[in-house]
Biopython code that builds the backbone (N, CA, C, O; Angstrom):
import numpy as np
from Bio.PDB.StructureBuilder import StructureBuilder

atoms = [
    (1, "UNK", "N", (-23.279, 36.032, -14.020)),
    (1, "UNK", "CA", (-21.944, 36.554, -13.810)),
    (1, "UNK", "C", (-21.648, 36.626, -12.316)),
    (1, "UNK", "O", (-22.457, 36.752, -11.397)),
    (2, "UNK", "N", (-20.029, 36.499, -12.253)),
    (2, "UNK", "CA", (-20.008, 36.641, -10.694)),
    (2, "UNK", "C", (-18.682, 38.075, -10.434)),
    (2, "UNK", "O", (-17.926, 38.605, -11.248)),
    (3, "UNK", "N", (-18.868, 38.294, -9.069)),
    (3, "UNK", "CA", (-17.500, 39.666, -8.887)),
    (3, "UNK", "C", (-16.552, 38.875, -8.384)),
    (3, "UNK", "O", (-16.810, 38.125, -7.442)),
    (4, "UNK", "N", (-15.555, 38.925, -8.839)),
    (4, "UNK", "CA", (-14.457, 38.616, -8.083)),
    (4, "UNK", "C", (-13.739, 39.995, -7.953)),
    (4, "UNK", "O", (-13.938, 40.967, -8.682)),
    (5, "UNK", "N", (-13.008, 39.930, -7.070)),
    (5, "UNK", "CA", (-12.105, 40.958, -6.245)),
    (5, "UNK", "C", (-10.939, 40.498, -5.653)),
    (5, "UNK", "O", (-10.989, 39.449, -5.010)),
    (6, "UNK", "N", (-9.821, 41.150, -5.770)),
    (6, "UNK", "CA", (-8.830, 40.991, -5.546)),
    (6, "UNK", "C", (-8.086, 42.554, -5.194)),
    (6, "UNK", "O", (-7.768, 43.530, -5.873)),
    (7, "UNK", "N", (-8.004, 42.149, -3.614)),
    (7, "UNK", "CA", (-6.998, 43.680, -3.014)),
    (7, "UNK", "C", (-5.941, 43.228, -2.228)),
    (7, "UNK", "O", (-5.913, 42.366, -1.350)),
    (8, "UNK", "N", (-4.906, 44.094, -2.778)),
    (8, "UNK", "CA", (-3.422, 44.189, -2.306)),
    (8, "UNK", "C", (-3.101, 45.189, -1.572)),
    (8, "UNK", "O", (-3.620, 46.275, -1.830)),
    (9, "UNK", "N", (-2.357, 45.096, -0.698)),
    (9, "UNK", "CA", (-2.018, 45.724, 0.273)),
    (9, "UNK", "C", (-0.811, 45.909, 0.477)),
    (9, "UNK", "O", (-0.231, 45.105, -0.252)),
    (10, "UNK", "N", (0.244, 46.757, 1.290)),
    (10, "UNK", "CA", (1.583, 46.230, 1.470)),
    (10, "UNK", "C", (1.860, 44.785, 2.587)),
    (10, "UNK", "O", (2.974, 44.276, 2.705)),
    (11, "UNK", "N", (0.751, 44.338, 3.255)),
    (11, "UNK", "CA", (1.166, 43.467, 3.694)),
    (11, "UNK", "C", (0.244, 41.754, 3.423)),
    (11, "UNK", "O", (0.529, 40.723, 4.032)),
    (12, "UNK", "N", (-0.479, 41.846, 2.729)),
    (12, "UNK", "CA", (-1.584, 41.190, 2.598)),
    (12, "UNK", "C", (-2.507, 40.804, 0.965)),
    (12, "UNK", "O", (-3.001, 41.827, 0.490)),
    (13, "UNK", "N", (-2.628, 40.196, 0.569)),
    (13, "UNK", "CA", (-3.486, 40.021, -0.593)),
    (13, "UNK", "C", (-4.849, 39.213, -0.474)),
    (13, "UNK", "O", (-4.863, 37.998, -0.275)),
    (14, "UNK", "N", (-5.820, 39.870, -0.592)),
    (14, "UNK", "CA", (-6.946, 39.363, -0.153)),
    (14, "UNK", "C", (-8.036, 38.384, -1.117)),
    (14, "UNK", "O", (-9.095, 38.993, -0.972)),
    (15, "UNK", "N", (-8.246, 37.529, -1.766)),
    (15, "UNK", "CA", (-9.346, 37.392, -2.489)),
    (15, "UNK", "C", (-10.956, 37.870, -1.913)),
    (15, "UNK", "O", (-11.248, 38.258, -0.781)),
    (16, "UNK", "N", (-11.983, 37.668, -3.276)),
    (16, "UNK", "CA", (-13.303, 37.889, -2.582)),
    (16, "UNK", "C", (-13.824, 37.444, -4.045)),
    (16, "UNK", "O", (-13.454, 37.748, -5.179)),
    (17, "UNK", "N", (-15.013, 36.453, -3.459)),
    (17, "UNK", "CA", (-16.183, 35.951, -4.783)),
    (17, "UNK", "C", (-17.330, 36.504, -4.384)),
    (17, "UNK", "O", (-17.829, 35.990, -3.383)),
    (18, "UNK", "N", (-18.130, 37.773, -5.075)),
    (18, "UNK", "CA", (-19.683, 38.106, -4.715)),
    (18, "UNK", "C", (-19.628, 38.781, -3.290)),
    (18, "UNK", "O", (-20.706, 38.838, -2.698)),
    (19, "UNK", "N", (-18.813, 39.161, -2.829)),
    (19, "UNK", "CA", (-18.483, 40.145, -1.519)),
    (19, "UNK", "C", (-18.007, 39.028, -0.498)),
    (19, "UNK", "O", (-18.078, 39.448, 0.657)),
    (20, "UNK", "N", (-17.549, 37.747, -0.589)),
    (20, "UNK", "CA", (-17.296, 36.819, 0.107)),
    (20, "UNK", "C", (-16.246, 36.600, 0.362)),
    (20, "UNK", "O", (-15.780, 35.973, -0.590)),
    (21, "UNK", "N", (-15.226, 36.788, 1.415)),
    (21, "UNK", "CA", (-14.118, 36.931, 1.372)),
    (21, "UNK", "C", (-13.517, 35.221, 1.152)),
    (21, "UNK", "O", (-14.132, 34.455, 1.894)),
    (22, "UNK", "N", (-12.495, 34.553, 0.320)),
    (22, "UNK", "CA", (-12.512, 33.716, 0.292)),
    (22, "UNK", "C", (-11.180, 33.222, 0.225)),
    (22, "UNK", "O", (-10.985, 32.041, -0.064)),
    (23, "UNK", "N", (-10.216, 34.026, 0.467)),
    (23, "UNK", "CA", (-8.769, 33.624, 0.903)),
    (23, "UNK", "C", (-7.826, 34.579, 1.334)),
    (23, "UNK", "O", (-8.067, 35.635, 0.750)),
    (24, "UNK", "N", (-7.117, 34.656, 1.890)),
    (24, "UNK", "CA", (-6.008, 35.940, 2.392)),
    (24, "UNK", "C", (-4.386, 35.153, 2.917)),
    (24, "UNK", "O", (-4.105, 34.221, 3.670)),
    (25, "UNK", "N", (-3.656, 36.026, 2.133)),
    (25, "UNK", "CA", (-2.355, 35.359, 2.609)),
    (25, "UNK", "C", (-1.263, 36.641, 2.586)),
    (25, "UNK", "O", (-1.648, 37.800, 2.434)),
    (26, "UNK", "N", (-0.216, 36.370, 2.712)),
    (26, "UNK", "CA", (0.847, 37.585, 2.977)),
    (26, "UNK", "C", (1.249, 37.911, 2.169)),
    (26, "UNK", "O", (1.815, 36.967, 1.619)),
    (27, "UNK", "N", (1.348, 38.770, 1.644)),
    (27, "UNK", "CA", (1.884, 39.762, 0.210)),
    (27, "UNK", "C", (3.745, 39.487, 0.235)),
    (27, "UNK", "O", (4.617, 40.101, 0.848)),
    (28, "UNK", "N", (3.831, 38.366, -0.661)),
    (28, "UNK", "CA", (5.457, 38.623, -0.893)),
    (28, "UNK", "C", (5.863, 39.109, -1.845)),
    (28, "UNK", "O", (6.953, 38.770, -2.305)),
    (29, "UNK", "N", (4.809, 40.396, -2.622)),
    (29, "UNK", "CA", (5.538, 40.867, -3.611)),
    (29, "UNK", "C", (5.278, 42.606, -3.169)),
    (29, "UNK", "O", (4.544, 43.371, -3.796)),
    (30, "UNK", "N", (5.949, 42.897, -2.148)),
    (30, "UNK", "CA", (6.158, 43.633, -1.487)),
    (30, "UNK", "C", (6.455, 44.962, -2.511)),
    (30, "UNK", "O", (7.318, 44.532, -3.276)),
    (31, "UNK", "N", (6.151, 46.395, -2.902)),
    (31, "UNK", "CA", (6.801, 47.445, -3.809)),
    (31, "UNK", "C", (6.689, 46.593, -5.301)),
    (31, "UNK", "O", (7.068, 47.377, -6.171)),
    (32, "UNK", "N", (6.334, 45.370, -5.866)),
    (32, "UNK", "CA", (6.351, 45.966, -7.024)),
    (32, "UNK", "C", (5.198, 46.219, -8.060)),
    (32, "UNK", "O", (4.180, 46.636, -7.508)),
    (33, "UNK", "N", (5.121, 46.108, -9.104)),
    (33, "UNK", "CA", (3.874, 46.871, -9.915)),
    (33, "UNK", "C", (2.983, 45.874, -10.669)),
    (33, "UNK", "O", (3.440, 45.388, -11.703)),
    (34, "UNK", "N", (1.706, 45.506, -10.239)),
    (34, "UNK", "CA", (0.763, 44.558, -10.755)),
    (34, "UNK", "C", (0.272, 44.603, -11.682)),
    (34, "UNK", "O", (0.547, 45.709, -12.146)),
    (35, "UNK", "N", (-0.484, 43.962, -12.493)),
    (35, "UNK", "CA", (-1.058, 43.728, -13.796)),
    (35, "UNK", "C", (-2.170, 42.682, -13.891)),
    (35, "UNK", "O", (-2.037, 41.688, -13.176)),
    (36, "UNK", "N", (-3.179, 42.764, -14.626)),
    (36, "UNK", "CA", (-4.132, 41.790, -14.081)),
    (36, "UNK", "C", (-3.932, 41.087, -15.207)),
    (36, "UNK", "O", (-3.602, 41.432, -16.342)),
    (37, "UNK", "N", (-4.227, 39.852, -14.632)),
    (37, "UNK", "CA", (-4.737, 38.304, -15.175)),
    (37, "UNK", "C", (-5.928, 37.526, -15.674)),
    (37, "UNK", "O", (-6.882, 38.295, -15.554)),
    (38, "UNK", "N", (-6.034, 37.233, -15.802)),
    (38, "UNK", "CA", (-7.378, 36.627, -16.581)),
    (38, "UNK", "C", (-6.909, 35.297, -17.471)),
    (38, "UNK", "O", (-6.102, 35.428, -18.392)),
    (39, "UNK", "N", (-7.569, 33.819, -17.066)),
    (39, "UNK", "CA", (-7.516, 32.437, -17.073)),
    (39, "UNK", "C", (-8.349, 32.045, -16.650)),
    (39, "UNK", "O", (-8.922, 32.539, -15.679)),
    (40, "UNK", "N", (-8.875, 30.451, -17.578)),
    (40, "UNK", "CA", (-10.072, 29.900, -17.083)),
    (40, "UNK", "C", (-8.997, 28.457, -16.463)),
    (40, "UNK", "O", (-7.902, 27.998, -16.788)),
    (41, "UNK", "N", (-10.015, 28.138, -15.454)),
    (41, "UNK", "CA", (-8.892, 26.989, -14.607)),
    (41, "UNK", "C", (-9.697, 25.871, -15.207)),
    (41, "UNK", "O", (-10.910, 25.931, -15.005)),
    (42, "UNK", "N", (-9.026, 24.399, -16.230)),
    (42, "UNK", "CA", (-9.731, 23.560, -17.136)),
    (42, "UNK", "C", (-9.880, 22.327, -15.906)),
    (42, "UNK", "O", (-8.906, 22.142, -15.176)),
    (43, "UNK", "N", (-10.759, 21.745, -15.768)),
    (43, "UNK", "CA", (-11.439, 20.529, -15.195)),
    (43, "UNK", "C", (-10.828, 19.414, -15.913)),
    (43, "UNK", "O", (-11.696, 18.596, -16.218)),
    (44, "UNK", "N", (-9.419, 19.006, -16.377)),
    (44, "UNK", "CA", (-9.456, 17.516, -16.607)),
    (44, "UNK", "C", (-8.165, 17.117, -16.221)),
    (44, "UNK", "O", (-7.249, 17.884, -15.924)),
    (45, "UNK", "N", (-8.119, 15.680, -16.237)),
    (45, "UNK", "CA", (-6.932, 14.757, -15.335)),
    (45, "UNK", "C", (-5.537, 15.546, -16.534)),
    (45, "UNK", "O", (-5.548, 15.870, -17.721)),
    (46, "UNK", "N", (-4.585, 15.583, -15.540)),
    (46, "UNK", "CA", (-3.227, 15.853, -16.488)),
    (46, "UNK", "C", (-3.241, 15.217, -17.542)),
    (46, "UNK", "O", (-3.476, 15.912, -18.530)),
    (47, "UNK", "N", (-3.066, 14.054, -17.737)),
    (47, "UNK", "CA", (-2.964, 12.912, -19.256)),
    (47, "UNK", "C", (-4.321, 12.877, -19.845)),
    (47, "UNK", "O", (-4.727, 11.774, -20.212)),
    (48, "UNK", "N", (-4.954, 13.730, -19.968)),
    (48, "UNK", "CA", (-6.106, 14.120, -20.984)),
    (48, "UNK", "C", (-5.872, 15.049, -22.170)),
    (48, "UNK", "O", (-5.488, 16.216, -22.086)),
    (49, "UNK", "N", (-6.084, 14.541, -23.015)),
    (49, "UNK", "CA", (-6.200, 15.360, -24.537)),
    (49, "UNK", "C", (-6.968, 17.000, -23.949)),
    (49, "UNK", "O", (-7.834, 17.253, -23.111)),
    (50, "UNK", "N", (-6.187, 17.801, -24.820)),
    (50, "UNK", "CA", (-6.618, 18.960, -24.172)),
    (50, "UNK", "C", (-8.449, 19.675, -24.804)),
    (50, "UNK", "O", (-9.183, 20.465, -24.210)),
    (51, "UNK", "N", (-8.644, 19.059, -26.039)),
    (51, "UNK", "CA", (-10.296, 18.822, -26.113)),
    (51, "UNK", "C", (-11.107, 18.257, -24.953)),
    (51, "UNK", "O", (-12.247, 18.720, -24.962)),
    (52, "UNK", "N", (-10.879, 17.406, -23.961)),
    (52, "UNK", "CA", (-11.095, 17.350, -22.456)),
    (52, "UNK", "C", (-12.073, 18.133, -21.940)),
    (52, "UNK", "O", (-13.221, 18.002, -21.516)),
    (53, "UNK", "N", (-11.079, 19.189, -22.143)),
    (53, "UNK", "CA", (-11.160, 20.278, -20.521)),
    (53, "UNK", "C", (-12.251, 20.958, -20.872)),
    (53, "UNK", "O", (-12.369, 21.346, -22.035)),
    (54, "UNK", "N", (-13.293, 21.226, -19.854)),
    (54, "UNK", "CA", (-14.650, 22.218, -20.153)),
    (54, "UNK", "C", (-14.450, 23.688, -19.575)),
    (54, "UNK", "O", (-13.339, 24.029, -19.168)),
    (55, "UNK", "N", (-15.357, 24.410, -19.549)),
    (55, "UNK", "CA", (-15.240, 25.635, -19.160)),
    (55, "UNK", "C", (-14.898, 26.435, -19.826)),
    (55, "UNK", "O", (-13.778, 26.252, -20.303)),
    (56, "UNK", "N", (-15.774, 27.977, -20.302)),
    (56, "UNK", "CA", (-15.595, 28.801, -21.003)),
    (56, "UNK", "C", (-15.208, 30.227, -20.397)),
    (56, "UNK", "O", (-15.187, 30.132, -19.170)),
    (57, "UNK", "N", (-14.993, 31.117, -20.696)),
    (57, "UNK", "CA", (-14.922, 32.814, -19.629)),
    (57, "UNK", "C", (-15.509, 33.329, -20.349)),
    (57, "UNK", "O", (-15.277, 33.179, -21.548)),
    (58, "UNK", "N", (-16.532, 34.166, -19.885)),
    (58, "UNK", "CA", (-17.159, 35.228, -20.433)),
    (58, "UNK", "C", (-16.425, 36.452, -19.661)),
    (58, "UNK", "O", (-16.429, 36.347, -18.434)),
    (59, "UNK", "N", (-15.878, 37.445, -20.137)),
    (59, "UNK", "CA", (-15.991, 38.546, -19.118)),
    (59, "UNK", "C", (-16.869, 39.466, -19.727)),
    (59, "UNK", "O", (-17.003, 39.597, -20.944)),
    (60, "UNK", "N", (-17.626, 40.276, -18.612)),
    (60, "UNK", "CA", (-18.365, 41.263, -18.954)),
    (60, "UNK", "C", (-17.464, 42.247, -18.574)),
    (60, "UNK", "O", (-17.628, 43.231, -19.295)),
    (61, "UNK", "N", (-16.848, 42.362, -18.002)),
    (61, "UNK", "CA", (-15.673, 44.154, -17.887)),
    (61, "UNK", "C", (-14.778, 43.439, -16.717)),
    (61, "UNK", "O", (-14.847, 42.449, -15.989)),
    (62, "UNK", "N", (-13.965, 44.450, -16.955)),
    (62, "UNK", "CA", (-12.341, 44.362, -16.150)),
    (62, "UNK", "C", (-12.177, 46.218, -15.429)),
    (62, "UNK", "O", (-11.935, 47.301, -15.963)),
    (63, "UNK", "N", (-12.415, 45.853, -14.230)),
    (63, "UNK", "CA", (-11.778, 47.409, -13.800)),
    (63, "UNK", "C", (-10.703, 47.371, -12.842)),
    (63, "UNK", "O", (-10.703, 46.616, -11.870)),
    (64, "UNK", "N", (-9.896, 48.090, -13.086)),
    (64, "UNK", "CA", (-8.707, 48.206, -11.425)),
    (64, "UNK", "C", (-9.032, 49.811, -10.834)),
    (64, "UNK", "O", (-9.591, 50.770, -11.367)),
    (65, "UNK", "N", (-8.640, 49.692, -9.984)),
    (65, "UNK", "CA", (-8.578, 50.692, -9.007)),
    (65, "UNK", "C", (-7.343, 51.029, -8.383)),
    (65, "UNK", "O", (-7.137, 50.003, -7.735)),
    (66, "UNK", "N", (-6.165, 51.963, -8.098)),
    (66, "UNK", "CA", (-5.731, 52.157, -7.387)),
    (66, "UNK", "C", (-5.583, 53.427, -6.905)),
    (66, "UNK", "O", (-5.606, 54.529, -7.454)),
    (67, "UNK", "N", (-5.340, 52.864, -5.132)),
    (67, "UNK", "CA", (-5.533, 53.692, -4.361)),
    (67, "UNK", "C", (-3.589, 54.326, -4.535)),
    (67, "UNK", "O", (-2.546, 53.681, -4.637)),
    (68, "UNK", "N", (-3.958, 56.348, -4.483)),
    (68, "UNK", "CA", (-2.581, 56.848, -4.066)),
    (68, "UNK", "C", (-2.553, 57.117, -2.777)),
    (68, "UNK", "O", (-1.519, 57.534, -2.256)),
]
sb = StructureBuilder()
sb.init_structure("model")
sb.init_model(0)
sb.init_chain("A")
sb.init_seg("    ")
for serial, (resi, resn, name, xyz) in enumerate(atoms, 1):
    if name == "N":
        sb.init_residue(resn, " ", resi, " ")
    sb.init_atom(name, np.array(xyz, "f"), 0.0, 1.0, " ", f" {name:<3s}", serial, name[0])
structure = sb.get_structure()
């Protein structure tokens, strides 16, 4: 299993894989109210039959946190 992390900020949204920070860009959704996601991203060419695509998700738990 791996951690992913994801923190929002008012100005900033950060990713992180395994404490690794691994992308950051500017928060344009400035004030409003998040919800988490969960999707596996499929490995095959667009014009592939969708039996194709590999990759499964396991999740072992989902937690959020927010800070008041």
């Amino acid at each position: 299993f791996h951690t992913f992390t994801c923190t929002v900020t008012p100005e900033t949204i950060t990713m992180w894989v395994d404490g690794v920070e691994t992308m950051q860009y500017a928060n344009p959704f400035k004030g409003e109210t998040w919800y988490p996601l969960t999707n596996v991203a499929v490995k095959a060419l667009p014009e592939s039959k969708y039996e194709d695509g590999s990759g499964a998700m396991v999740l072992k738990s989902l937690k959020v946190w927010r800070r008041e």
